[in-house]
C-alpha positions in Angstrom: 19.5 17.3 68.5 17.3 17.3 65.5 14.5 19.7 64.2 11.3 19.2 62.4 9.9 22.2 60.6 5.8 21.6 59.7 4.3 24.4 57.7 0.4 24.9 57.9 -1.6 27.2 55.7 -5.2 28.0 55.4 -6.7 26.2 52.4 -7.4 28.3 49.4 -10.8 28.4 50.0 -10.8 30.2 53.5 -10.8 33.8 53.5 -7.9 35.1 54.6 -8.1 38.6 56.7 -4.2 39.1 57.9 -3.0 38.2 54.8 -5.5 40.5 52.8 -4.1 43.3 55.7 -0.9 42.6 54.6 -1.6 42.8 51.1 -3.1 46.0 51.5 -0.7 47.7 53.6 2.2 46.5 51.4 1.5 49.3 48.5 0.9 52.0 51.2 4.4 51.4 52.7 6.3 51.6 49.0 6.2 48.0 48.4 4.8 47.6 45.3 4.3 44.0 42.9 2.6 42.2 45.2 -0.5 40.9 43.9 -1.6 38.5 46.8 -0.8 37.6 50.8 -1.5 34.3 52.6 -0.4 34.1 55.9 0.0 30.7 57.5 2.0 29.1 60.7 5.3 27.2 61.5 6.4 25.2 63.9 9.4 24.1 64.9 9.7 20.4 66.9 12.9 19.2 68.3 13.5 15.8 69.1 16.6 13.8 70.5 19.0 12.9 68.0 18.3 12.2 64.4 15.7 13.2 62.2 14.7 9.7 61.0 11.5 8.6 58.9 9.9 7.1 62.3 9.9 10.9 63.7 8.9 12.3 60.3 6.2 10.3 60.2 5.4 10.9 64.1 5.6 14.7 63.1 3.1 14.3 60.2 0.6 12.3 62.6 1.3 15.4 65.2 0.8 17.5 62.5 -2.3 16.4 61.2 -4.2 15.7 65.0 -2.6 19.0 66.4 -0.6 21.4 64.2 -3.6 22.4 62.1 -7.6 22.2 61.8 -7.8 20.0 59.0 -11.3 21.6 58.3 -9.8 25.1 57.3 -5.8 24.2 57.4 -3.8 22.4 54.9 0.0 21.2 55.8 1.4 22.0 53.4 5.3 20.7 54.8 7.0 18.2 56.8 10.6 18.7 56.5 13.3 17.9 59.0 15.2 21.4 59.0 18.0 20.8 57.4 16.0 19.8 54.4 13.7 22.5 54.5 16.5 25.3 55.2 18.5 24.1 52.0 15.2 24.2 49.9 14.5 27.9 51.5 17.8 29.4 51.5 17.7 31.1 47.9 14.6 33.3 50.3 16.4 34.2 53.3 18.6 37.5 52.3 20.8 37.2 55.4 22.3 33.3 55.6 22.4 33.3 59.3 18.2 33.3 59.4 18.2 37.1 61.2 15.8 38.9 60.4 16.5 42.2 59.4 
């Protein structure tokens, strides 16, 4: 079984109230050098067998009717997850993707 990871955020333009939450609550709990928040979404598709170009491209059609308001949302990612894991695994602390 395959997985598709699409990653929407909120253009830059669009005010952004949970991530300027976050930002502000991030100095108040001791974490400091953060200078800006944008919160966005993720979803995860899984399809039958292989991640091929036909279900990339099905994803990014999906993605761009569905996944996101294309007035206010930007996707910003259309990976299938094996890609987008190996591109992201220098962020994830803990290899096995818990969250601590």
């Amino acid at each position: 079984m395959g997985r598709v990871v699409v990653d929407v955020m909120l253009k830059p333009e669009i005010l952004d109230p949970q991530g300027q939450a976050v930002a502000g609550a991030l100095p108040r709990l001791g974490f400091t050098g953060f200078t800006s928040v944008r919160q966005g979404k993720r979803f995860e598709l899984e399809v039958e067998g292989e991640v091929t170009d036909d279900v990339l491209a099905a994803a990014r059609d999906a993605a761009a009717t569905l996944l996101s308001n294309p007035v206010i949302e930007d996707v910003v990612r259309v990976a299938a997850a094996d890609d987008h894991d190996r591109d992201h695994s220098d962020d994830d602390p803990d290899a096995s993707g818990a969250v601590a």
